[in-house]
C-alpha positions, 0 to 999 in steps of 0.5 A, spaced: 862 517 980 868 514 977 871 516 971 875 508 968 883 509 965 884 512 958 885 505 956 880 502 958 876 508 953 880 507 948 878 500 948 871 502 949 873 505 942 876 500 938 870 496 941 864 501 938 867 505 933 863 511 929 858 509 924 858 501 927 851 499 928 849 495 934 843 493 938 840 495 945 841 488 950 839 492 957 838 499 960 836 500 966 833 508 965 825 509 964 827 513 958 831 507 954 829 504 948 825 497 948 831 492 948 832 490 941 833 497 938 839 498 933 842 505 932 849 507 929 855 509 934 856 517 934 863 516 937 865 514 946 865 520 950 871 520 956 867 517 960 866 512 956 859 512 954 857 509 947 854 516 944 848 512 939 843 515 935 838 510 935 832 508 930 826 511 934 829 518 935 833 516 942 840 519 943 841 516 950 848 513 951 850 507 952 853 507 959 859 501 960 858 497 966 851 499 967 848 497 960 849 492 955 849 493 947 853 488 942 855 490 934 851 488 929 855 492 923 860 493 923 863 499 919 865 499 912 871 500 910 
């Protein structure tokens, strides 16, 4: 597995902060919410991944590059 630059996931950060909401477009894993879930972002790990705490109770990440998700709130300043 390839981890992406430092850059390019301090860019994945500005994109989806913390406490920003956003909605489910894809995932290819049998344990993904339904598409067009919302959750709020936790905060983006080192490789990248969009942690989310979705509506339904799911925790998975948001794996960029592989699935899609767009902001729909976002934080409050």
């Amino acid at each position: 597995m390839m981890f992406p630059r430092r850059e390019v996931v301090e860019r994945i950060k500005k994109q989806y902060p913390a406490g920003c909401r956003v909605q489910l477009d894809q995932m290819d894993d049998v344990q993904a919410p339904p598409i067009g879930t919302c959750g709020t972002v936790l905060g983006v790990d080192g490789t990248g991944g969009v942690m989310v705490k979705w509506d339904n109770g799911s925790g998975l990440n948001v794996v960029c590059g592989e699935d899609r998700c767009h902001v729909i709130q976002e934080v409050e300043a």
